[in-house]
C-alpha positions in Angstrom: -50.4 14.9 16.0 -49.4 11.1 17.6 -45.6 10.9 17.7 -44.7 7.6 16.4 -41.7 5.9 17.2 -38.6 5.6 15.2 -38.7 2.3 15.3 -40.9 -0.4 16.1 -38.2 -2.8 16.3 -38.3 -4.6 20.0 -35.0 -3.8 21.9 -33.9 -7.4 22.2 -33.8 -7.0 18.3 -32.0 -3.2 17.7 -29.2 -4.9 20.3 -28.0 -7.3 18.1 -27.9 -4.9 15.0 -26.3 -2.3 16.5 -23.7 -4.6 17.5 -23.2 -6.1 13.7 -22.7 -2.6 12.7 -20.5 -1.4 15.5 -18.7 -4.9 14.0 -18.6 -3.8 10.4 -16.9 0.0 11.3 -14.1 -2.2 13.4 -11.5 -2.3 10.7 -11.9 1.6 9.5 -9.7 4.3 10.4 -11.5 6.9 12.5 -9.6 9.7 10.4 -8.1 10.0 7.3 -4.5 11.1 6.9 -4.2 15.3 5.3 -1.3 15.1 3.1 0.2 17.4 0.6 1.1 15.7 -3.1 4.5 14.5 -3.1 4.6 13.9 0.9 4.9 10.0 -0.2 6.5 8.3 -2.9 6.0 5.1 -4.3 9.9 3.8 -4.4 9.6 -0.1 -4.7 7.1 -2.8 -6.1 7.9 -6.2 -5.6 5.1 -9.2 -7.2 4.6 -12.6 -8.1 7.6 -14.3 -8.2 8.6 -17.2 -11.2 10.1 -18.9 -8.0 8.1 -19.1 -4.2 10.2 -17.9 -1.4 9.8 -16.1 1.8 10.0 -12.5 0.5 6.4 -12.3 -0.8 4.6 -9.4 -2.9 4.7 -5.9 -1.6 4.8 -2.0 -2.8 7.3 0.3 -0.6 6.8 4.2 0.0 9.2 6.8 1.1 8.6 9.7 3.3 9.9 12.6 1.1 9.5 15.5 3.8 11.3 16.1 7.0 8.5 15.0 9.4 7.2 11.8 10.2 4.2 10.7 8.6 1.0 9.1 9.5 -0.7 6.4 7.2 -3.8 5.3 9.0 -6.0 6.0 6.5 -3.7 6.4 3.5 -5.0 4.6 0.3 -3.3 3.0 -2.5 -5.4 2.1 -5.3 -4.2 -0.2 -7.7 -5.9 0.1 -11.6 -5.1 -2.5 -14.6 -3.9 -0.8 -17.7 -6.3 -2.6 -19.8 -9.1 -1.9 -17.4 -10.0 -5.4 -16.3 -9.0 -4.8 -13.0 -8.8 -2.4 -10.1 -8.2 -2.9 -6.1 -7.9 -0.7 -2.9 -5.5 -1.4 -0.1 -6.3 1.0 2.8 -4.1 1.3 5.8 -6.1 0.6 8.9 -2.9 0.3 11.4 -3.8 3.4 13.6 -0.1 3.5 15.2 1.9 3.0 11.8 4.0 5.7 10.6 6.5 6.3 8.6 9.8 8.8 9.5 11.3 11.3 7.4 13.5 10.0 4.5 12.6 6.5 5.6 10.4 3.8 4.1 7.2 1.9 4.4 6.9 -1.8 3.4 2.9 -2.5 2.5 3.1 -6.2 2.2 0.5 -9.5 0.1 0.4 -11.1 3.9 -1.5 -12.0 6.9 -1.0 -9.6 10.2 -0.1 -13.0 11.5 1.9 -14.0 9.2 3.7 -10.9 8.1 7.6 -11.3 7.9 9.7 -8.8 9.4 10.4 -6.7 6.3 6.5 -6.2 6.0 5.1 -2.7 8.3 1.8 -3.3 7.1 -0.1 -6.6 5.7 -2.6 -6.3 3.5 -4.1 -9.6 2.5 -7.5 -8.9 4.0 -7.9 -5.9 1.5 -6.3 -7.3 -1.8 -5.0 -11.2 -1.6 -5.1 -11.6 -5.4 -0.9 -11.0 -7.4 -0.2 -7.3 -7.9 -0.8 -6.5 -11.6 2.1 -7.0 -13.9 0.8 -3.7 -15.4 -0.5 -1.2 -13.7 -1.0 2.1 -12.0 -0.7 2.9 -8.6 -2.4 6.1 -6.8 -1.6 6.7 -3.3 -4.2 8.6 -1.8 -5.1 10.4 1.1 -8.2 12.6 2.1 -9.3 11.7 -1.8 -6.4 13.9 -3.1 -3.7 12.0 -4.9 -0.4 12.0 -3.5 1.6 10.2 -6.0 0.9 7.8 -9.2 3.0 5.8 -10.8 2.4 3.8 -14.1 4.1 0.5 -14.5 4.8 -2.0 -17.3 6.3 -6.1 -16.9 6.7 -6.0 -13.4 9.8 -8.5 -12.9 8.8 -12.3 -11.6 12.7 -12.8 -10.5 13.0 -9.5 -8.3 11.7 -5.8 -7.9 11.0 -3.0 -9.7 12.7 0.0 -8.0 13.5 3.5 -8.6 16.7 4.2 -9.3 18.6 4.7 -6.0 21.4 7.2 -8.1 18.7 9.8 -8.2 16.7 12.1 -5.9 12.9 10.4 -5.2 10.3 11.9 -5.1 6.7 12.5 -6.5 8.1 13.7 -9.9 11.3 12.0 -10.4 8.7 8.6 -10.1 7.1 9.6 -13.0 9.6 9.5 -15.1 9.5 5.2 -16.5 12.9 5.4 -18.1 14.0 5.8 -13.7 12.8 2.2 -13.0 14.8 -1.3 -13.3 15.2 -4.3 -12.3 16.6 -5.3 -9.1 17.6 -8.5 -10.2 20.4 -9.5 -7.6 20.1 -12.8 -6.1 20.7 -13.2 -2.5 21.0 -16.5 -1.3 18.6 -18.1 -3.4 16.2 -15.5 -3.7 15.6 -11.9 -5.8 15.1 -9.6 -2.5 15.2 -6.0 -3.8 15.7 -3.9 -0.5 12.7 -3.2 1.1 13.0 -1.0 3.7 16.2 0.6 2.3 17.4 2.9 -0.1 17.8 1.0 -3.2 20.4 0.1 -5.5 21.9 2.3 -8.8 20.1 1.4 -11.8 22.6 0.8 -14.7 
């Protein structure tokens, strides 16, 4: 029996794929992130706004346990509710965590751009404005942490859980624990990312 080679590709050739592939892997996480449902809770989505300022779109998550988290890898999956639309954004930051009881801020920027309230920019995954209505899975290890389902997300501020109640993965359900964070500051509708948020009325 003649053994044939693999490949009959000259070296000078297999070099300069290899590297293109090596390339292409560059951005992925080596590991995914095992965590339990409920570990992380969506808290705070913030999208296009009527007027441009400096506070940009983003989606916030809290760290509901007592242990700080690690999101390389973590997934949130963003589906229209009429079905014309669906995006990823996966966390590729391999030194990004979040502590216990404290927040994430996943942000519509550039890493080179990203303002300080942003912990993660994710322009290179999804640059397009989040979906006025929507869900949003958070997902890691393909198990689904939390989902939320959202309707008229606000052009003049956030929509945030109600910062009078206990989050977490179940409370977040619930679409009646949403509002409006329609304070103005300065001249612009911030919400509080970052930060536990205000009392809905």
């Amino acid at each position: 029996m003649t053994v044939r080679p693999r490949s009959s590709l000259p070296l000078a050739t297999l070099g300069p794929l290899l590297a293109l592939l090596a390339a292409s892997c560059e951005r992925e996480p080596l590991d995914c992130t095992r965590l339990a449902p409920g570990d992380l809770a969506l808290s705070e989505i913030r999208g296009e706004q009527s007027a441009e300022d400096s506070g940009g779109q983003w989606i916030e998550l809290y760290n509901t346990t007592d242990a700080a988290i690690e999101l390389s890898g973590v997934t949130l999956r963003l589906l229209k509710l009429d079905g014309s639309g669906e995006a990823e954004i996966r966390i590729r930051d391999l030194g990004l965590k979040v502590g216990p009881g404290e927040y994430a801020v996943l942000g519509r920027f550039d890493a080179a751009s990203a303002p300080s309230h942003i912990d993660y920019a994710f322009a290179d995954d999804f640059d397009s404005d989040l979906y006025p209505d929507a869900v949003i899975e958070v997902i890691a290890c393909a198990a689904v942490v939390d989902r939320v389902v959202y309707h008229n997300l606000p052009q003049a501020g956030t929509l945030a859980f109600d910062g009078g109640r206990a989050l977490t993965a179940e409370a977040n359900d619930d679409e009646a624990a949403w509002c409006t964070d329609d304070r103005l500051q300065g001249t612009s509708y911030w919400g509080t990312p970052g930060e536990s948020n205000a009392t809905c009325d």
